[in-house]
C-alpha positions in Angstrom: 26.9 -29.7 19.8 28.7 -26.5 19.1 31.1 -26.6 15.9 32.9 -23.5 13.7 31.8 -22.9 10.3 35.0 -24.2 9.0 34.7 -27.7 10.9 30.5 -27.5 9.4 31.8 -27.0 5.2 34.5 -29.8 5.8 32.2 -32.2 7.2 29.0 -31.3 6.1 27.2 -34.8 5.6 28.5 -35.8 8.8 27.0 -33.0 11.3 23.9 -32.9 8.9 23.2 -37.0 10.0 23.8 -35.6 13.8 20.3 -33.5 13.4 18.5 -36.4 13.9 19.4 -36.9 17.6 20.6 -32.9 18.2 20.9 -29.5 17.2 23.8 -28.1 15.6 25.1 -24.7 16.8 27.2 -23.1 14.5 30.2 -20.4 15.3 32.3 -17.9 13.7 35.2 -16.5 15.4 34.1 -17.1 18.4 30.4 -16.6 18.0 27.1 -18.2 17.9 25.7 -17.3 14.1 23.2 -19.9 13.2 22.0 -22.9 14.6 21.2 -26.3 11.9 18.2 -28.3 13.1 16.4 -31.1 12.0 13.4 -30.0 9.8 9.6 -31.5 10.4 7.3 -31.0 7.4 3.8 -30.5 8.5 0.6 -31.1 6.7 -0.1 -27.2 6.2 3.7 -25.7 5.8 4.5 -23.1 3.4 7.2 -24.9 2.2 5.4 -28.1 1.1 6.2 -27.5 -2.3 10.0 -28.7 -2.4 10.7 -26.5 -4.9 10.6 -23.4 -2.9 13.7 -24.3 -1.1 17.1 -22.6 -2.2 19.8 -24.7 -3.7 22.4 -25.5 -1.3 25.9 -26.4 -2.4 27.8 -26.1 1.1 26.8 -25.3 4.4 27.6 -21.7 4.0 24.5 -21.4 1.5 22.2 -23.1 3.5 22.9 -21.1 6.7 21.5 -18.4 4.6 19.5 -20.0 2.3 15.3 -18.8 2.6 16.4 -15.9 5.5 16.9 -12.1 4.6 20.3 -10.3 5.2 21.1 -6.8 5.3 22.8 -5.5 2.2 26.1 -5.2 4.8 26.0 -8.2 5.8 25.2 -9.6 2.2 28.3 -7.7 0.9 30.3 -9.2 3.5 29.2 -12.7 2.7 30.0 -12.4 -1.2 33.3 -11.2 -0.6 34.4 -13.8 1.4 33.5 -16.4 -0.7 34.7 -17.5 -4.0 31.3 -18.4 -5.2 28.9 -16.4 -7.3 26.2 -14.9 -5.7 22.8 -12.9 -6.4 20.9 -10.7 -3.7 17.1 -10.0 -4.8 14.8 -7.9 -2.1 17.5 -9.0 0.6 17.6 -12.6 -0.2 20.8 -14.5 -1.3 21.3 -16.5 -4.2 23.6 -19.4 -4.9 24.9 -19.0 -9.0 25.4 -22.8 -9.8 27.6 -23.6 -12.6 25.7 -23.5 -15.8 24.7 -26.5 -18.3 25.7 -27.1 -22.0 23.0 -25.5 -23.8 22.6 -22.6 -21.2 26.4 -21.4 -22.1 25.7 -22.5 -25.9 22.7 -19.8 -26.0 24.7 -17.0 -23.9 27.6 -17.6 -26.5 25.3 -17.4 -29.7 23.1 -14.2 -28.2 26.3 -12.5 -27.1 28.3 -13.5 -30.0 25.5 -11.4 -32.2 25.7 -8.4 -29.9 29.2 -8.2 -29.6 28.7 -7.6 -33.8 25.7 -5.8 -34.1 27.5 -3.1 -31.5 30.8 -2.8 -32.8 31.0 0.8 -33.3 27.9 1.8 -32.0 27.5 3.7 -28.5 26.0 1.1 -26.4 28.0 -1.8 -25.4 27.1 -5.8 -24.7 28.9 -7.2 -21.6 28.5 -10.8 -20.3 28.5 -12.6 -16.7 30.1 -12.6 -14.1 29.6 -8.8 -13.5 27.9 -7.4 -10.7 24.7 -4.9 -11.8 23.2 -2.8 -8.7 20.0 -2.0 -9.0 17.7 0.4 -6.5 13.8 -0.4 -5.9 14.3 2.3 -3.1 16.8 3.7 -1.0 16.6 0.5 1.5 15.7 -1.9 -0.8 19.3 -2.8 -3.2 20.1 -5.8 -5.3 22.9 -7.3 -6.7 22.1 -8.9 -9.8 24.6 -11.3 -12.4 22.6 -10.9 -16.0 24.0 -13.7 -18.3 24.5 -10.9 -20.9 23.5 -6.7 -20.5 23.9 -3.8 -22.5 25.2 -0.8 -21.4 24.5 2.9 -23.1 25.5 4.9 -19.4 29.2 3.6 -20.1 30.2 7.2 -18.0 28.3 5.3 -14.6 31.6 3.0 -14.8 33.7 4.4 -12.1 38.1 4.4 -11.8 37.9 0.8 -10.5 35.6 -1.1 -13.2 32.5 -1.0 -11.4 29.2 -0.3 -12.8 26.5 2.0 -11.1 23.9 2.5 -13.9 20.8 1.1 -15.4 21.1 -1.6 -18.4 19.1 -0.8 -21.4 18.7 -4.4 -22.4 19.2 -7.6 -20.2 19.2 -11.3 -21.2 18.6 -14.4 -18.7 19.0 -18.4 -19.7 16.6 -20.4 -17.5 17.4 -23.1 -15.9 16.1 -25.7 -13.5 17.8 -23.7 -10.5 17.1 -20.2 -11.8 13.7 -20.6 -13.4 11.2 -19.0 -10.7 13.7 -16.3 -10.0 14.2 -15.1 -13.5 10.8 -15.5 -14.4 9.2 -13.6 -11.2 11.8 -12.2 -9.3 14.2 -10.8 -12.0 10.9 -9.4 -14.1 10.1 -7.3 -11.3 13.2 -6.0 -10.2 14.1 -5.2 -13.8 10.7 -3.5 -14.5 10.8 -1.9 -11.4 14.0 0.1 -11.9 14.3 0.9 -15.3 15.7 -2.0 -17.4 13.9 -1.0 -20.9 14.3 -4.5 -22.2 14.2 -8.2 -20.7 14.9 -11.5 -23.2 13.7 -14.7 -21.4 15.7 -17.5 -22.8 14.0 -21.1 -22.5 16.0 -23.8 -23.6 13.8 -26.7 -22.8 10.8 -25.2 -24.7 13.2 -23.3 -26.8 11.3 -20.1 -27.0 12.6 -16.7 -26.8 10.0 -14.3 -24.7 11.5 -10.6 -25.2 9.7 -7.9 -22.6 9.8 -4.1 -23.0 9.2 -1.8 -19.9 7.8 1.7 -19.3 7.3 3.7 -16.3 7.6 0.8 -14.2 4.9 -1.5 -16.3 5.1 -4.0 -18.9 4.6 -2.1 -22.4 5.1 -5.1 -24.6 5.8 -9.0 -24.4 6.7 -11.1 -27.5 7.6 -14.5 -28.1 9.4 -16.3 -30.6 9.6 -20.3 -31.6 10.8 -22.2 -34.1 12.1 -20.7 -37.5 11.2 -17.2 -35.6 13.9 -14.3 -35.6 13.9 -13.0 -32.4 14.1 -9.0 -32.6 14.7 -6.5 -30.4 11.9 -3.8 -29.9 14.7 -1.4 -28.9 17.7 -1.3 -30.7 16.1 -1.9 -34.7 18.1 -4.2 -36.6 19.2 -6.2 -33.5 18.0 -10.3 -34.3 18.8 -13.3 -34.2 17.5 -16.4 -35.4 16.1 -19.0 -32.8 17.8 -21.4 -34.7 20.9 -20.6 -34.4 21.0 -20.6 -30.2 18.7 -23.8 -29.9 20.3 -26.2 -32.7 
């Protein structure tokens, strides 16, 4: 059966049950871009571990979801869309909508930097804003931080956009974003010059705070219960673990 994108997204469910008895070939103005088949699990496949699969939210994400795109192609895709997206060594990302205590952290951590910076050079910003970030010529990423700070505030060009290098980033895990910020996100920020990564765990609610150098972790620290949390960078900069988890 051949049907447009448009027709797939409205009636996803309904051409997803039609998989069983045929394959689904999928077009977009006027051509053949993807094809949605059923999927056999076999006793040795790589993906046996369910939780290796992307999070799929429409049909849109999981034409692309576990497949590598161009960074073209990518820009194309995240412009067309009204969803958030994040593209790590030329894979997409699906930004679900946040819980509860993830927003409650971002708003306490960012709350403090927004006071700690006043007046001072660098500057905290929060998400959505778009961070690109070079491991080489060929290989660019598109990242969402839940907050960043700035200090390059001259590598924001005429039209808002930002081409420089955060000194300090912050992530909230989640249950969708957990193996990505934790492996993905540490090395793409190690690799291109991020100084300073906070890991924020709600569940265990534990701060883990990394430093970089030279493309290599120079420090790690963690912080629990009645701990401050303190940046190695910016002296002076804390907060207390209390006050995001309670």
């Amino acid at each position: 059966m051949i049907v447009t994108t448009t027709e797939l997204q409205n009636s996803f469910g309904k051409y997803l049950k039609l998989t069983e008895t045929e394959d689904i070939v999928i077009t977009k103005n006027g051509k053949r871009v993807a094809r949605l088949v059923p999927y056999f699990k076999e006793k040795n496949d790589c993906f046996e571990d369910e939780s290796n699969f992307a999070i799929c939210e429409s049909a849109t994400e999981c034409m692309y979801a576990g497949t590598k795109v161009s960074y073209d192609e990518f820009l194309k895709i995240s412009v067309a869309s009204e969803k958030r997206y994040e593209y790590i060594d030329g894979e997409i990302f699906l930004l679900a909508s946040p819980f509860y205590a993830h927003q409650k952290a971002v708003r306490e951590i960012f709350g403090e930097f927004i006071f700690w910076f006043r007046g001072k050079e660098c500057e905290p910003l929060d998400a959505p804003f778009d961070v690109t970030l070079y491991k080489s010529k060929d290989n660019i990423n598109v990242v969402q931080p839940d907050i960043l700070v700035i200090c390059d505030k001259e590598n924001i060009d005429q039209k808002g956009k930002y081409n420089g290098i955060p000194t300090l980033v912050v992530e909230i895990l989640s249950e969708s974003t957990k193996r990505k910020d934790l492996i993905k996100k540490l090395n793409l920020y190690m690799a291109t010059g991020v100084k300073e990564y906070w890991i924020v765990n709600t569940d265990s609610k534990e701060v883990y705070i990394y430093t970089f150098n030279d493309g290599d972790i120079k420090s790690m620290n963690s912080f629990k219960g009645a701990d401050k949390a303190e940046s190695p960078t910016f002296k002076g900069l804390g907060i207390e673990l209390e006050q995001i988890f309670t």
